[in-house]
C-alpha positions as CSV (number, residue, x, y, z in Angstrom):
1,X,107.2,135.0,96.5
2,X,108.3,132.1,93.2
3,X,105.9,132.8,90.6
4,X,106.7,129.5,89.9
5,X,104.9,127.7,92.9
6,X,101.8,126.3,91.7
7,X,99.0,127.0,94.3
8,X,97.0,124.5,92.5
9,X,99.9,121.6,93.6
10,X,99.3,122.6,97.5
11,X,95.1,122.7,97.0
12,X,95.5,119.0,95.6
13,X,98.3,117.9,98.2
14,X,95.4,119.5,100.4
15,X,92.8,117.3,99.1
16,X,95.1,113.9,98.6
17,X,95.8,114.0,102.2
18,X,91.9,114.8,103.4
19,X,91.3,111.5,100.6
20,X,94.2,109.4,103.2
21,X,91.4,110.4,106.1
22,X,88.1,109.8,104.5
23,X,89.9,106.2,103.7
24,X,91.0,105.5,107.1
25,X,87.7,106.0,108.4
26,X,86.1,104.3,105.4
27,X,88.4,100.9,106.7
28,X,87.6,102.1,110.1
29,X,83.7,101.6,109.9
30,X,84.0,98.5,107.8
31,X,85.7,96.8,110.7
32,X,83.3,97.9,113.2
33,X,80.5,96.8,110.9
34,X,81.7,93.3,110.0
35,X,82.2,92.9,114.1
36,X,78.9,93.9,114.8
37,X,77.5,92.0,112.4
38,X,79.4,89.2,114.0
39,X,78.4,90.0,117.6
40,X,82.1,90.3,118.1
41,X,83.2,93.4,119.6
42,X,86.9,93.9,119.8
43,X,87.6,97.2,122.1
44,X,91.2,96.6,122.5
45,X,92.1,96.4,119.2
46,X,89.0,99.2,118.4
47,X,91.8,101.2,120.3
48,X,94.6,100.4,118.4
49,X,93.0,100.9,115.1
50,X,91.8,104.4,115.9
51,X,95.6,104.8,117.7
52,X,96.7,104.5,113.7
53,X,94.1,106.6,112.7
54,X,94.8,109.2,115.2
55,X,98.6,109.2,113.9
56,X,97.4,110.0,110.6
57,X,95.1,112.7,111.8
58,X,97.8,114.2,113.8
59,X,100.3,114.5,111.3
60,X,97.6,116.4,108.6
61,X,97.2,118.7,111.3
62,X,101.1,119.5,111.9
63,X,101.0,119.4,108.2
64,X,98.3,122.1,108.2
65,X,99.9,124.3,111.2
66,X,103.3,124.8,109.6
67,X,100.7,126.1,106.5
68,X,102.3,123.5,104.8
69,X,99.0,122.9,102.9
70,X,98.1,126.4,103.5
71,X,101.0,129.0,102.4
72,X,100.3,129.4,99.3
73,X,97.1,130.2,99.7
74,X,98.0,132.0,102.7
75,X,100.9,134.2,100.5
76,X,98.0,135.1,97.9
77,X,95.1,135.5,100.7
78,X,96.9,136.7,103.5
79,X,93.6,137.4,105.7
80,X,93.2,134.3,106.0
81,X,96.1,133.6,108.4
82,X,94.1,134.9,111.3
83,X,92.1,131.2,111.4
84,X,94.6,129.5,111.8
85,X,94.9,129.9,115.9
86,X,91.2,128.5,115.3
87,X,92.5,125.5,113.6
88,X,95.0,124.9,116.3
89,X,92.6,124.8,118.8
90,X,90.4,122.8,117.1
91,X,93.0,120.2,116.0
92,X,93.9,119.8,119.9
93,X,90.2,119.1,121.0
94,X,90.0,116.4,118.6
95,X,93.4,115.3,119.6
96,X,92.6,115.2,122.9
97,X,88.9,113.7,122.3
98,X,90.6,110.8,120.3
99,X,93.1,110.3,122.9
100,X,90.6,109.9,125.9
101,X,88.1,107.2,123.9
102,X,91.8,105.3,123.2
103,X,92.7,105.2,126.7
104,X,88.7,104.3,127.3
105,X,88.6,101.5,125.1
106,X,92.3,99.9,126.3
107,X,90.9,99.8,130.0
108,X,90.1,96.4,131.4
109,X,87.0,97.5,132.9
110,X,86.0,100.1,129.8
111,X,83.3,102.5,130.5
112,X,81.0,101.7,127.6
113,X,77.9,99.1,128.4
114,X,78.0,98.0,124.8
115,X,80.0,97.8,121.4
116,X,77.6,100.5,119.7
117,X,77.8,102.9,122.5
118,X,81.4,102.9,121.9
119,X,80.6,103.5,117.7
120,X,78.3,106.2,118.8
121,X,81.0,108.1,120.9
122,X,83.5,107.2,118.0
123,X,80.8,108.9,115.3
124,X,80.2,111.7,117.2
125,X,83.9,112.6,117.2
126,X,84.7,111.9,113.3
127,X,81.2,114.4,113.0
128,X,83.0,116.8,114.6
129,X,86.3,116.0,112.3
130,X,84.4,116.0,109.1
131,X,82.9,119.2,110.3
132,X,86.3,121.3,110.7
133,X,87.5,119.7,107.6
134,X,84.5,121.2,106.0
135,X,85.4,124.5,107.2
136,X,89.0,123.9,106.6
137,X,88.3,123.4,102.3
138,X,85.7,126.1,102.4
139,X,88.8,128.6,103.6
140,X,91.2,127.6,101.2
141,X,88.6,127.8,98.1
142,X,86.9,131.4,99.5
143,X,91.0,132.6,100.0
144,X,91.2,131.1,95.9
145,X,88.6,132.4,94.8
146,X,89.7,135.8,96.4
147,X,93.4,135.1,94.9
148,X,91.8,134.7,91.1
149,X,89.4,137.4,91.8
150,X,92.6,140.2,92.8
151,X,94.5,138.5,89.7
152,X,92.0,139.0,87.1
153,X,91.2,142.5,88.7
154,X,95.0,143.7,87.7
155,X,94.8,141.8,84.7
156,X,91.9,144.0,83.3
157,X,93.2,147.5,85.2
């Protein structure tokens, strides 16, 4: 392993990217709002914005597969590495999820009897986003505070 590689660089790379999300969805439910507060829903283009969003998503999670947030970690904390199959799975539920309520919400005759039915089926999804992500950041900092823990241990030996 380069002793040189900052693990601190990947953690923030880490969080910078999970900021690009928490964004997304932060533009994401302004939209919605300002239509509903309007009377105005707009599922079409509802589908097209979470289309983008979606993107995004599924590159973090490519991102995340190749452990290109992770390694580091992952080099320092190697037990770790068994979650990631976890993750995978995860990342292709929500995947999926997304993709189904896309397809719904392009469909002429869409399945939802109102614009905040829609929202609802849209929140319960991002719930189950912000959820994994949770998990995801808890990993990393229990595998860093493991790293620091082994590191100070030889330090003092």
């Amino acid at each position: 392993m380069n002793n040189n590689v900052n693990p601190h660089k990947h953690l923030q790379f880490l969080l910078d990217e999970h900021e690009k999300i928490i964004s997304h969805i932060r533009e994401l439910k302004d939209w919605w709002d300002q239509l509903n507060e309007k009377g105005l829903p707009k599922f079409e283009e509802m589908g097209t914005r979470v289309k983008g969003f979606r993107d995004l998503l599924a590159k973090h999670f490519v991102d995340e597969e190749r452990e290109g947030y992770f390694k580091p970690v992952f080099d320092e904390a190697p037990g770790f590495c068994i979650m990631v199959p976890d993750f995978k799975k995860t990342h292709a539920e929500i995947l999926c999820r997304m993709d189904d309520f896309i397809t719904q919400l392009k469909e002429t005759e869409h399945p939802f009897q109102s614009w905040g039915e829609a929202l609802q089926k849209l929140e319960e999804i991002l719930a189950d986003l912000r959820k994994h992500e949770d998990q995801e950041i808890k990993m990393v900092q229990q595998a860093f505070n493991q790293s620091v823990s082994k590191k100070a241990d030889i330090q003092n030996q």
